[in-house]
C-alpha positions, 0 to 999 in steps of 0.5 A: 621758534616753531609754534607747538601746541601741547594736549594732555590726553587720558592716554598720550602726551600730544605735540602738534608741530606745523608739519607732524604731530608727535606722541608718547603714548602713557604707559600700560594704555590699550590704544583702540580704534576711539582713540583715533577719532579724537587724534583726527579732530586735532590733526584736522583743526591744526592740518586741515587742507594740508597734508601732515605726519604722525610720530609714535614715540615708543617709550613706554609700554602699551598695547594697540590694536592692530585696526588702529593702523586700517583706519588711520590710513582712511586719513586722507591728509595723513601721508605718513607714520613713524615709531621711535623705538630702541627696543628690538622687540619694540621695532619687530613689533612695529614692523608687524604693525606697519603691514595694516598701515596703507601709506609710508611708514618708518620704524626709526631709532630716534626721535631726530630720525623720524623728524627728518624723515617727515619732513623729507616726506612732506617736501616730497610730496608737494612737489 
């Protein structure tokens, strides 16, 4: 069984698996460009060295700024985000959101999807 460490943060659920982290952020939150410090922390102490992929997975309705995006591509081991949604409007918006992101970006339906994709992604790019 891979090894998964799980946080409880005030505005997400985090799940670091060895190649991406996942969340699922709390309903009603404001995502802000703080937020995106403490996500990095715990990225580097799991990813340090290596390169890794973040998954959003949109399950419940909350806000992000759109400066999010622009700072999370100064990540220089961040190779790739992913936003699970089943929601039409969920994916409209996510599309929107992927213009102020700098790297590979998917808007998947499933969680499976955005897996696959991370690491199809990750193998791509060691080589």
């Amino acid at each position: 069984m891979l090894p998964i460490t799980y946080y409880d943060l005030s505005y997400a659920e985090l799940f670091v698996f060895p190649k991406y982290m996942f969340a699922q952020m709390k309903s009603g939150i404001i995502l802000v460009p703080e937020n995106n410090n403490e996500l990095n922390a715990i990225a580097q102490k799991h990813f340090e060295g290596k390169n890794f992929v973040y998954i959003a997975n949109r399950f419940f309705d909350y806000n992000v700024s759109p400066v999010i995006y622009l700072e999370a591509s100064k990540i220089p081991n961040l190779i790739g985000m992913s936003i699970v949604t089943d929601k039409e409007i969920g994916k409209r918006t996510a599309l929107f959101e992927s213009k102020f992101y700098a790297k590979e970006f998917l808007v998947a339906s499933t969680i499976e999807e955005a897996m696959n994709w991370a690491v199809d992604l990750l193998e791509k790019n060691e080589s």
